[in-house]
C-alpha positions in Angstrom: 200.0 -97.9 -97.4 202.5 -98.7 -94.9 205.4 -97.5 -97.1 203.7 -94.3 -97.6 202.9 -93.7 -93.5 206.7 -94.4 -93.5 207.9 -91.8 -95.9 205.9 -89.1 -94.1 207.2 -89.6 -90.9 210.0 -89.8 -92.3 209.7 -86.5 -93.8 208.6 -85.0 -90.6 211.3 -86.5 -88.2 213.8 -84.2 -91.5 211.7 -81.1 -90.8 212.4 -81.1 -86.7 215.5 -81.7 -87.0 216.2 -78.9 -89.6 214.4 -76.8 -87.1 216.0 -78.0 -84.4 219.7 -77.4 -86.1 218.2 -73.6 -87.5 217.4 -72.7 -83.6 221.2 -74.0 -82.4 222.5 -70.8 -80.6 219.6 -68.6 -80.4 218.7 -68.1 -76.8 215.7 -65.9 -75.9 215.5 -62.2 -74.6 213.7 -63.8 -71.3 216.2 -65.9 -70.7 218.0 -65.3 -66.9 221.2 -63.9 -69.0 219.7 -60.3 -68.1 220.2 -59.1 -64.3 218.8 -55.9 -62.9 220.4 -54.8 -59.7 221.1 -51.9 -57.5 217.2 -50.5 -58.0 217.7 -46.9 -56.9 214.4 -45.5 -55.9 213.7 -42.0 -53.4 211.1 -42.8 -50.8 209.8 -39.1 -50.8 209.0 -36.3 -54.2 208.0 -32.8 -53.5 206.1 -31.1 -56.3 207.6 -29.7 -59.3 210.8 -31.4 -58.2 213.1 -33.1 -61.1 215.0 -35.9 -60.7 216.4 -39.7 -61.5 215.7 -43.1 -60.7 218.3 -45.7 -61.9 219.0 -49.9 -61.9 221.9 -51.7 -63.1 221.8 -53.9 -65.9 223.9 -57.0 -67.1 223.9 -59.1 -69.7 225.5 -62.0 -69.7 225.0 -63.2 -73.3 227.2 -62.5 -76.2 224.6 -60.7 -78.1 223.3 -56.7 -78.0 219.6 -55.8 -76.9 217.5 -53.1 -77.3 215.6 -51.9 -74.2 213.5 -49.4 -72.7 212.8 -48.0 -69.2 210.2 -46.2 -67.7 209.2 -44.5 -64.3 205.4 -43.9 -64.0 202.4 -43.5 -61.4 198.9 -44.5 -62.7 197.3 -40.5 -62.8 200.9 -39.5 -64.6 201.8 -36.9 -61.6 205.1 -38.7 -61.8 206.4 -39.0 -64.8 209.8 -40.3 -66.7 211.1 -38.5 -69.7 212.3 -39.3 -72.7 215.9 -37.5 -73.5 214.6 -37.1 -77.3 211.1 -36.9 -76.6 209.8 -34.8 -73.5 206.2 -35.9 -74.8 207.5 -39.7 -74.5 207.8 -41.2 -71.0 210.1 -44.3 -72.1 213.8 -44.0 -72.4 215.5 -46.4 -75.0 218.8 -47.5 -74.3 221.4 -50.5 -75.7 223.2 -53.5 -74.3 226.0 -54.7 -75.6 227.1 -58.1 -75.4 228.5 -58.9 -71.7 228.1 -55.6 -70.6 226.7 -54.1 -67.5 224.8 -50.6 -67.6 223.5 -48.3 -65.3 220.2 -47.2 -66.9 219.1 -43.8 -65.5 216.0 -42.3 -66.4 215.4 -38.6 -65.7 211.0 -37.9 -63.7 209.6 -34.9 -62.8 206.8 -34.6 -60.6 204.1 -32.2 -61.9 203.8 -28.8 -60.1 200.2 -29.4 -58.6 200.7 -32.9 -57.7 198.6 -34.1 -55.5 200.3 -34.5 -51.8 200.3 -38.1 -50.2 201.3 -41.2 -50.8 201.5 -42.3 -54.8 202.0 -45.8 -56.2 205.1 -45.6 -58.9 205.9 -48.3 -61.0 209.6 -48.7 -62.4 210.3 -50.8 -64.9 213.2 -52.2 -67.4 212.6 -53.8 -70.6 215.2 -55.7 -72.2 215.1 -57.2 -75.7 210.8 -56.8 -75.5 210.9 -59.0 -72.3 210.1 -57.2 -68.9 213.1 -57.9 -66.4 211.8 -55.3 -63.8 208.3 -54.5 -63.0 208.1 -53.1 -59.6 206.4 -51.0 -57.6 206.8 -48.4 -55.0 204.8 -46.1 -52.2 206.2 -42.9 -52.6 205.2 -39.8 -50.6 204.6 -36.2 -52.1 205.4 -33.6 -50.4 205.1 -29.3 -50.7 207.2 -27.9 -52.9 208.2 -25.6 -50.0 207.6 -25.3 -46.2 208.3 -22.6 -43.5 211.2 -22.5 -41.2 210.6 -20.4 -39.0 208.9 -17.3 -38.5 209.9 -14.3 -36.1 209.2 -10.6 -35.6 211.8 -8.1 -37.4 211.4 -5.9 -34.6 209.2 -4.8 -31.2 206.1 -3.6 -33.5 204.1 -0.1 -31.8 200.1 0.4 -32.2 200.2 3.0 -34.6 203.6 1.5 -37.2 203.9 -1.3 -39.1 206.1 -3.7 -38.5 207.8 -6.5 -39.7 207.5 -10.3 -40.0 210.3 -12.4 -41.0 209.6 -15.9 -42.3 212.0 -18.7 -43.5 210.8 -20.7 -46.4 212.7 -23.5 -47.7 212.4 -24.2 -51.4 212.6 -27.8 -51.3 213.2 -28.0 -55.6 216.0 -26.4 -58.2 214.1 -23.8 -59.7 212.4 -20.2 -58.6 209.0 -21.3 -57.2 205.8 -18.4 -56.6 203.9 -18.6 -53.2 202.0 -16.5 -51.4 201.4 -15.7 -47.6 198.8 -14.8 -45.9 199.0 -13.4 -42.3 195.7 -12.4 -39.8 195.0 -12.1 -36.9 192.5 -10.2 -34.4 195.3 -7.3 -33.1 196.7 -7.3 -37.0 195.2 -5.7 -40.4 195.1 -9.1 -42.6 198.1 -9.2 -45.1 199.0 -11.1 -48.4 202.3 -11.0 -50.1 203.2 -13.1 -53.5 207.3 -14.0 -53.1 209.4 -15.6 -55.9 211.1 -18.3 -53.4 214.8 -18.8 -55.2 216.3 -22.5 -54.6 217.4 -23.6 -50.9 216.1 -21.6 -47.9 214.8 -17.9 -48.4 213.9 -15.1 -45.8 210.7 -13.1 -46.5 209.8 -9.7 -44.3 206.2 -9.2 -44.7 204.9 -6.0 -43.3 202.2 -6.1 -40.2 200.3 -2.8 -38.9 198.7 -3.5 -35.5 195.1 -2.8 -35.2 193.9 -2.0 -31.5 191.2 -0.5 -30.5 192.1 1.5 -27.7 195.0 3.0 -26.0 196.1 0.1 -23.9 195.2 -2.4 -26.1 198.8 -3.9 -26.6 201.1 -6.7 -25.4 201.9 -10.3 -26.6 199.2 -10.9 -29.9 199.2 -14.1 -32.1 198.9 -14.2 -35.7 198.3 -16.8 -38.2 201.1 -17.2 -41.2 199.6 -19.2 -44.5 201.7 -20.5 -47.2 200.4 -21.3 -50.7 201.1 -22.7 -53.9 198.7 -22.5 -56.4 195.6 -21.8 -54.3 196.8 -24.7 -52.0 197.6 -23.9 -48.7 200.9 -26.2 -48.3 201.9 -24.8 -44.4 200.8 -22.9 -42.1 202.7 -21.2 -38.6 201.2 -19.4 -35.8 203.9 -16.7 -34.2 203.4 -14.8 -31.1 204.0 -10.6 -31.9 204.9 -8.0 -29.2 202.8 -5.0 -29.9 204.4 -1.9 -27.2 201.9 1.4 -26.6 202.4 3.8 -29.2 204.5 7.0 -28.4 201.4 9.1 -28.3 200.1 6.9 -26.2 202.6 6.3 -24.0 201.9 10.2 -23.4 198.7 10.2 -23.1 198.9 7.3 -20.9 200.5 9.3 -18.3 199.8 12.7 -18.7 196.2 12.4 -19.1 195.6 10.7 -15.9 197.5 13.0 -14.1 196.0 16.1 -15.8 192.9 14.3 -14.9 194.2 13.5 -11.4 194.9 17.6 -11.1 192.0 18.4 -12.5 190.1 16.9 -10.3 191.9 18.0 -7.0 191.8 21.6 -7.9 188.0 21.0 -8.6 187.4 19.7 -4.9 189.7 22.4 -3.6 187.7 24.9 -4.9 184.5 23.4 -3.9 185.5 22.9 -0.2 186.8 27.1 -0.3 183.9 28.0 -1.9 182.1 26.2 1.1 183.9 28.2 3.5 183.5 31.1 2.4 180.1 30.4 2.4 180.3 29.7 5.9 181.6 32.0 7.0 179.2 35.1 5.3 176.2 33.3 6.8 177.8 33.7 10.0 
């Protein structure tokens, strides 16, 4: 009995230490070999806008890895993209032994993303071991916003005239907005502009709309931006409206012809009350 307790531990103290001598040199994927540095992460998105997040990676052991990366917020606004794959948000890269690597995975941020602050999470897998698993507040902002906006010229009551706005698209590709501009002295107008990268100047034509003759001077109107049904900015310009030409003439001759009118009216009262005078007499 004894002899036979002895042969199998025996027997098991050969297994360990065949086990043992099989693992000699195998070290595992987690192991702090694998360094992630120089996380490079923007603090602000605008919609639609493209773009690349990226960490350095060493590994310090003599072997290759497989890994993957990825650059993700929970609704998938934000999104990375697979070279190989656009339907696949994980990029797949390889570390070779001792070798450092600057992983750099391409996002977009989806056109109608919703503005605000969203909660990214980047992270690196190396060898099926997670080395980076962070998270980030990152804002979302409009994918374009007005500069400025200024009359093109001294508009009259009865012309158009016209608006010139500065929008600045914020992203690397043509964008479609539309503006809207009202106000109480102006006939409501909307315009749909193709806004081409960087800053753009649109005119947008106004026509005044008074309701009588000196109805004009400094009048405010209201300029909208949209994007998809979204208004994403809004500016509120001050427009000098000057008397019509017409006008102007009417302004001045009428009251004068008026003014004549009037005296030569009296005149010929008072004579003809003289005269009468005088033939009762």
């Amino acid at each position: 009995m004894k002899l036979s307790l002895r042969i199998c531990t025996l027997m098991i103290a050969v297994l360990f230490m065949t086990s043992a001598i099989g693992l000699q040199g195998f070290v595992p994927a987690a192991a702090p070999n694998i360094q992630i540095s120089d996380v490079n992460v923007p603090t602000e998105l605008y919609q639609a806008e493209r773009g690349q997040v990226n960490a350095t990676v060493q590994n310090l052991l003599n072997t290759s890895f497989d890994g993957f990366a990825r650059f993700v917020d929970i609704s998938g606004e934000i999104r990375s993209q697979s070279p190989v794959d656009p339907l696949s948000e994980f990029v797949n890269f390889t570390i070779g032994p001792e070798e450092t690597l600057t992983v750099v995975v391409d996002y977009t941020v989806n056109e109608t993303a919703t503005l605000g602050t969203h909660t990214v999470t980047f992270e690196i897998n190396v060898g099926e071991f997670s080395f980076l698993f962070a998270q980030y507040q990152i804002t979302v902002l409009p994918v374009a916003s007005i500069h400025s906006v200024v009359p093109g010229n001294v508009f009259s009551q009865d012309q158009a005239g016209l608006l010139l706005v500065a929008i600045e698209n914020h992203v690397d590709r043509t964008r479609s907005v539309r503006l809207d501009v009202f106000g109480p002295k102006f006939v409501n107008a909307s315009e749909e502009v193709d806004l081409a990268p960087g800053l753009n100047t649109v005119a947008i034509p106004l026509m005044p709309n008074v309701s009588h003759v000196y109805d004009f001077g400094m009048f405010t109107a209201n300029v909208s931006l949209f994007y998809f049904d979204e208004m994403i900015g809004t500016e509120i310009v001050t427009v000098p409206v000057d008397m019509a030409i017409l006008n102007k003439l009417l302004a001045v001759v009428l009251p004068a012809v008026i003014f004549l009118v009037l005296v030569l009216f009296y005149a010929l009262r008072k004579r003809q009350r003289i005269r009468a005078a005088i033939t009762s007499e």
